[in-house]
SETI-837105 format. One line per field, with one value per residue (C-alpha): residue in one letter; x, z, y. Coordinates in steps of 0.02 Angstrom, whole numbers. Example, Ala and Ser with C-alpha at 12.3 -4.5 7.8 and 13.67 -1.06 7.14 Angstrom:
% residues 2
code = c(A	S)
px = c(615	684)
pz = c(390	357)
py = c(-225	-53)
***
This chain:
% residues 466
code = c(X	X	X	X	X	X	X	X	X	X	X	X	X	X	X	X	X	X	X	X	X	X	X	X	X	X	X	X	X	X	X	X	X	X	X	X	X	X	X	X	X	X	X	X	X	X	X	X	X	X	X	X	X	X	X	X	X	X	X	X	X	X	X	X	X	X	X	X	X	X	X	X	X	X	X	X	X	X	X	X	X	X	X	X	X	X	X	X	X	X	X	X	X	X	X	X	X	X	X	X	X	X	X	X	X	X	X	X	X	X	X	X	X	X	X	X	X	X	X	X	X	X	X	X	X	X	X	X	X	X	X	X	X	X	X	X	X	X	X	X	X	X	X	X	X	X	X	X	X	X	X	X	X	X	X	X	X	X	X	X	X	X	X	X	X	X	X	X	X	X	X	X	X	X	X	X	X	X	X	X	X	X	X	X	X	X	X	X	X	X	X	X	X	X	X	X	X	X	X	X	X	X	X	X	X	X	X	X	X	X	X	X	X	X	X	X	X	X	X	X	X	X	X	X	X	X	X	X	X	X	X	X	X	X	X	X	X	X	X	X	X	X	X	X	X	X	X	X	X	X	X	X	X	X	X	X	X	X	X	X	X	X	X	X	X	X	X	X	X	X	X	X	X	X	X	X	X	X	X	X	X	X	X	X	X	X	X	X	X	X	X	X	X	X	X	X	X	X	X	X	X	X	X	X	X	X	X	X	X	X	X	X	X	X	X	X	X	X	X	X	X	X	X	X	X	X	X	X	X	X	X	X	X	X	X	X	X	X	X	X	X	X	X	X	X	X	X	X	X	X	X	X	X	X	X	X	X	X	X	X	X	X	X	X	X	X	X	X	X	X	X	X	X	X	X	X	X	X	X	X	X	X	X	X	X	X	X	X	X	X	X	X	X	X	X	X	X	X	X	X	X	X	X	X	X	X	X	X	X	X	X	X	X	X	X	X	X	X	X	X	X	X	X	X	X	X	X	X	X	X	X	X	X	X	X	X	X	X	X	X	X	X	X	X	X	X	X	X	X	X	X	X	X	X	X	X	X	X	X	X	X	X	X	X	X	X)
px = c(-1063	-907	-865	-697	-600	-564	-768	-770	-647	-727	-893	-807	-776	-632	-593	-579	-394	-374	-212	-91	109	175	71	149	88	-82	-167	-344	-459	-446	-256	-263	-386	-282	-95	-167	-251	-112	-2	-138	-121	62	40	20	-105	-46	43	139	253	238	412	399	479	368	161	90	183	141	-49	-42	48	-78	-222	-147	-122	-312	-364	-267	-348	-189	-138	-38	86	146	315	426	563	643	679	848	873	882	717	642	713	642	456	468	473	350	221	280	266	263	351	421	351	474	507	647	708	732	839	769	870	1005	982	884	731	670	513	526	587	537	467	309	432	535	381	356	188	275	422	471	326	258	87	65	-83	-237	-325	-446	-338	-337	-186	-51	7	147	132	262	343	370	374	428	446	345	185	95	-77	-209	-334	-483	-580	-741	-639	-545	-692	-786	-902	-824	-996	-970	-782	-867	-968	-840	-752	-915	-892	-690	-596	-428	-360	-188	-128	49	99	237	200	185	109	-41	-74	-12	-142	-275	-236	-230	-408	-485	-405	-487	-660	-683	-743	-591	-416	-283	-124	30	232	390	466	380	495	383	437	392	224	182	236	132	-39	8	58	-85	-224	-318	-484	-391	-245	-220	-45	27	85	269	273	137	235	404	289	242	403	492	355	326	138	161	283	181	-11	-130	-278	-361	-382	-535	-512	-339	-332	-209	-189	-170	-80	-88	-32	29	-89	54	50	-131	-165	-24	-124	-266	-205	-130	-280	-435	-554	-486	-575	-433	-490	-372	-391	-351	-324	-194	-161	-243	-391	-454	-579	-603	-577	-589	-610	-640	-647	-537	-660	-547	-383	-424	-340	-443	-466	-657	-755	-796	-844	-996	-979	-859	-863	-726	-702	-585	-525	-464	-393	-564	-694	-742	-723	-828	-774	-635	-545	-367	-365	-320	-404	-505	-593	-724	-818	-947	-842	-731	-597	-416	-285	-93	-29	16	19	-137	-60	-26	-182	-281	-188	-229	-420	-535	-731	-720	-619	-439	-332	-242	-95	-116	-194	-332	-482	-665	-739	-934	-954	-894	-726	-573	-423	-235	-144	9	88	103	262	311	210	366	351	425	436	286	194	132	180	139	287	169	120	288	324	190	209	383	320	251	407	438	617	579	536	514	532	547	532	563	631	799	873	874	692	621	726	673	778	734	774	768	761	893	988	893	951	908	841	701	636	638	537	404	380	337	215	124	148	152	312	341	303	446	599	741	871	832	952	966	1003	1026	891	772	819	698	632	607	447	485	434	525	629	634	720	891	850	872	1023	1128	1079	1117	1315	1297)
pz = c(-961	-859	-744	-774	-648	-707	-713	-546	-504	-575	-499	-334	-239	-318	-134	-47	-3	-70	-28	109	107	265	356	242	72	1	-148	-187	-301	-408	-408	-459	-599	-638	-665	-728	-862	-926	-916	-1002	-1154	-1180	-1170	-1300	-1264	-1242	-1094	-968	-837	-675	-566	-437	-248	-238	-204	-271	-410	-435	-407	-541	-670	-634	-650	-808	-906	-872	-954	-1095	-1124	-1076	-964	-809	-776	-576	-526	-357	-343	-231	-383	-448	-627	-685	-634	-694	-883	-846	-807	-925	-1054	-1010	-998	-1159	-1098	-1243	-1118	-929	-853	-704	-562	-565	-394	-456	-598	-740	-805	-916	-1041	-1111	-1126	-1311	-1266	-1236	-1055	-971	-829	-828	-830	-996	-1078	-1244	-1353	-1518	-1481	-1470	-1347	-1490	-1417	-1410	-1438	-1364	-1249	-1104	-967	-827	-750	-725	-554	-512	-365	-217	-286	-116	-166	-335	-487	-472	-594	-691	-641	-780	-702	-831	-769	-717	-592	-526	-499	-445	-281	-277	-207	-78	-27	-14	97	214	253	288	465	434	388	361	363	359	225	255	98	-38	-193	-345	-289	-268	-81	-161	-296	-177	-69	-219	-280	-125	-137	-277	-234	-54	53	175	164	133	205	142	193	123	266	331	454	624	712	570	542	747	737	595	667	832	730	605	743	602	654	524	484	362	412	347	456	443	502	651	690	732	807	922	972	975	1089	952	974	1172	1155	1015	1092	962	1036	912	799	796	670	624	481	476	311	179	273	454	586	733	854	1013	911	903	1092	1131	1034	1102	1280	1231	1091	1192	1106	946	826	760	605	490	334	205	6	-137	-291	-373	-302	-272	-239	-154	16	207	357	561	670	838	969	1018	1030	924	781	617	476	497	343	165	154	61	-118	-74	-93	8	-38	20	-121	-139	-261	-295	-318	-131	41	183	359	453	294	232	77	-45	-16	-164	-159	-281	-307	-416	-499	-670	-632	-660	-752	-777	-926	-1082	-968	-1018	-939	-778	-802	-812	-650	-521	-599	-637	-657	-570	-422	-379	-307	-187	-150	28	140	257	317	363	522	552	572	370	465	363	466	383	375	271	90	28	-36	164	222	321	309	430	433	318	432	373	489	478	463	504	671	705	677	758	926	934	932	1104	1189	1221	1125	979	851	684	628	504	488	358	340	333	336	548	542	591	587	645	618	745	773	945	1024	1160	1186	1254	1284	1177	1289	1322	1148	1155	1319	1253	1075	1195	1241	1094	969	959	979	780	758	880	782	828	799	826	761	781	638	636	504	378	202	116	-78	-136	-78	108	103	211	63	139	6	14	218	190	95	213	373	272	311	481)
py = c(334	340	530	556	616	796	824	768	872	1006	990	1050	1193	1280	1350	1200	1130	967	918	1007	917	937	1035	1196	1175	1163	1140	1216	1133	1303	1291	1115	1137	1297	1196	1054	1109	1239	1070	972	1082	1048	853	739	577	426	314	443	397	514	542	662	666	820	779	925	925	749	783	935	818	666	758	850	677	636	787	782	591	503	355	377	275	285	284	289	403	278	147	125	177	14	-28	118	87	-68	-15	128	-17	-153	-16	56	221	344	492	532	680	717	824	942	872	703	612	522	380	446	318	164	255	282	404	582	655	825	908	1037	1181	1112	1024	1125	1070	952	993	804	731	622	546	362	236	284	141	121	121	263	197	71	38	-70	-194	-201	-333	-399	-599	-585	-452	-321	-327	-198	-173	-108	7	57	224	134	42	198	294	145	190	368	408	299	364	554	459	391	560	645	730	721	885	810	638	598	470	402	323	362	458	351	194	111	180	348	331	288	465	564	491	543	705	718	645	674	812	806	894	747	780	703	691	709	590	419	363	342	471	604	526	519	720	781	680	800	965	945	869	761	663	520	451	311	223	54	-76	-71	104	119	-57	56	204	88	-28	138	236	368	363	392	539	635	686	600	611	713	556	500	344	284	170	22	-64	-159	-300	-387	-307	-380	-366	-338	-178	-119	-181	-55	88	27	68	226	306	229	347	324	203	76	-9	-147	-159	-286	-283	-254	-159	-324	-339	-145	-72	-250	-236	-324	-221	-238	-83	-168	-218	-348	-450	-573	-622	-583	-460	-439	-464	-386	-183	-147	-213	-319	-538	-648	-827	-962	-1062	-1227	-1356	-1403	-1259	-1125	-1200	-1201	-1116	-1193	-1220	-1170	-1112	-961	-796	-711	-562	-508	-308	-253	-153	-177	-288	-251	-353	-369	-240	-339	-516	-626	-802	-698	-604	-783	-841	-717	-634	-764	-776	-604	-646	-600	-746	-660	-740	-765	-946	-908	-969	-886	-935	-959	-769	-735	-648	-687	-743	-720	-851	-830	-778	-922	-907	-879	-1024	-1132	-1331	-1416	-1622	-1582	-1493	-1299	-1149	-976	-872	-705	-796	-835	-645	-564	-697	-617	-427	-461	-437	-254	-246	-311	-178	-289	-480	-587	-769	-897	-1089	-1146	-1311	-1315	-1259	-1118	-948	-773	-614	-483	-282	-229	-68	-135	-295	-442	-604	-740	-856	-706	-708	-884	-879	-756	-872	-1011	-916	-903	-1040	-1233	-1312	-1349	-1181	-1109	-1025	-1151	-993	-812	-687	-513	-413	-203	-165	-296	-290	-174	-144	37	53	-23	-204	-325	-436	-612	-699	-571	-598	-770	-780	-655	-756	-953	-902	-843)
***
């Protein structure tokens, strides 16, 4: 049989701080149990959506849905209203549990609406359906619309053993992500599971997250790529002291690796390790600690199966082809979406989305989304190598590439002007002449979704009438 999460929960020391926000706040296991369970009573079962700019409060209300037998349904804060209404629906969510700091959509919601504080037992909060489902994540939405994720219990708490496991030795680790997503989820689990403090922010911009790993002096930190990427271009990580990390965590995507030779230089007694996944495929996961420059993700963690697949069945090394990743555990599935659901999880794997290819060694090397992928007089280009050739030039603090009808384009941010020509110069450098961005233009800031994901398609249509 299953542990839910409030037994394990339970099973720990009521003393220990679980989760600190900001270095000011913190949140015993006691006080957790405590709030969560005096919430629990006044909630009805049933499919609850969670929206809260405030962790703890977020962590109190999670937990509280799981006791009472219900499914949690994660939100941003950062989502328009429209989109909310919108997800609210599709994962017909019976009610909207909410923060008293943010603003629930005024209307177009049919379910019931209140915060811990207002939340009265029947007095409205009819319960829903009860199913399987521990939670339903939404994915970034990065490439397209973004899709509900199922997530039964047995996945969730899939191998929590094994994530006590990894923060053995670790008091505190650092996890900046944004409350209410996937990554979010993933922090508050091991909050929940884990023998280490987890420290969370209210702000991610670099040169917040760069401050708090100083102020708090964690042996971990847990940062995605698009924000150690600015750290770095903008010389965060050199003007804050982190040398107290002992392991700093870059995931779920590629990183460029201008970036981690940088930290590298500046943290050499820190362990760097990239990581590779997505709310799809978890608790699946590809890993290398950085023992070198060279460009791959390492291989599967413990548990987990890589495969290159191709039109025709798995391909050997050396081969493009899609990545799929495969774990012993459960496997997830797309809420109320069986022809989407058939697409992406099949005979146990997860089609990923993304073109790679495994060497000899079993190490999994990125190639592209493949919605990015560029073709050019029919050859294929990686836009992320045309991206991450360009983050070797000291200016540049982010890029983007795609295709347009002259080829190869590449929108750039820079810390200070640089003359075109330069970029040009240090591309060269790095890539094959068909792969070479025939313009390069500089933009202020990337397009971003809620959630901060680079949106290449608006990119693209803003720079087409330049």
């Amino acid at each position: 049989m299953t542990t839910t999460l409030p037994e394990l929960v339970r099973d720990r020391d009521g003393d220990h701080v679980a989760l600190t926000v900001d270095g000011d706040r913190s949140l015993s296991v006691g006080e957790w149990l405590r709030e969560s369970e005096d919430l629990a009573r006044r909630l009805p079962p049933g499919r609850i959506a969670l929206l809260f700019d405030d962790w703890i409060g977020y962590a109190i209300a999670e937990l509280a849905v799981r006791m009472a037998g219900g499914t949690v349904v994660g939100l941003s804060p950062k989502l328009p209203a429209r989109t909310l209404r919108s997800r609210l629906a599709r994962c017909e969510a019976a009610g909207l549990l909410h923060g008293p700091e943010v603003r629930p959509p005024a209307t177009g919601f049919a379910g019931w609406t209140a915060t811990p504080e207002t939340l009265r037992k029947g007095a409205g909060t009819a319960g829903g359906p009860p199913d399987d489902l521990a939670e339903i994540l939404f994915t970034s939405g990065t490439t397209g619309g973004a899709k509900p994720v199922a997530v039964s219990l047995a996945n969730l708490t899939f191998g929590h053993e094994g994530r006590g496991r990894l923060f053995n030795g670790i008091d505190g680790v650092l996890a900046a992500v944004p409350v209410g997503t996937n990554a979010g989820h993933s922090a508050m689990m091991t909050a929940m599971t884990a023998p280490a403090t987890v420290h969370v922010l209210s702000g991610l911009d670099p040169e917040t997250v760069a401050r708090m790993i100083e102020k708090l002096r964690v042996p971990m930190a847990i940062v995605p790529p698009s924000i150690v990427t600015r750290m770095v271009a903008y010389g965060w990580h050199e003007r804050h002291d982190l040398s107290g990390l002992r392991a700093l965590m870059l995931g779920s995507a590629p990183v460029p690796m201008a970036t981690v030779s940088r930290l590298a230089q500046a943290l050499p007694e820190t362990r760097i390790v990239i990581g590779y996944g997505s709310t799809e495929a978890a608790p699946a996961f590809v890993n290398r600690p950085v023992d070198s420059m060279e460009e791959h993700l390492g291989g599967p963690s413990g548990g987990t199966e890589l495969m290159i697949h191709g039109d025709d069945g798995p391909l050997p090394a050396g081969r493009l082809g899609e990545i799929c990743l495969r774990s012993e555990a459960p496997q997830r599935s797309y809420f109320r979406d069986p022809r989407a659901t058939a697409r992406v999880f099949r005979d146990g794997w997860t089609h990923m989305g993304d073109l790679g290819h495994v060497d000899e060694e079993g190490r999994l090397h990125f190639f592209d989304r493949a919605v990015d992928v560029i073709t050019v007089d029919d050859r294929t280009i990686s836009s992320t190598k045309v991206q991450h050739a360009l983050h070797w030039h000291p200016e540049v603090v982010e890029a983007a590439a795609f295709g347009d009808a002259k080829g190869v384009c590449a929108a750039v941010v820079l810390r200070s002007p640089v003359p075109e020509k330069e970029l040009h110069r240090v591309a060269a450098e790095r890539l094959e002449s068909h792969e070479r961005p025939a313009r390069i233009v500089v933009v202020d800031e990337l397009p971003r979704g809620p959630i901060g994901k680079i949106r290449k398609g608006l990119l693209r249509r803003r720079l087409a009438v330049r």
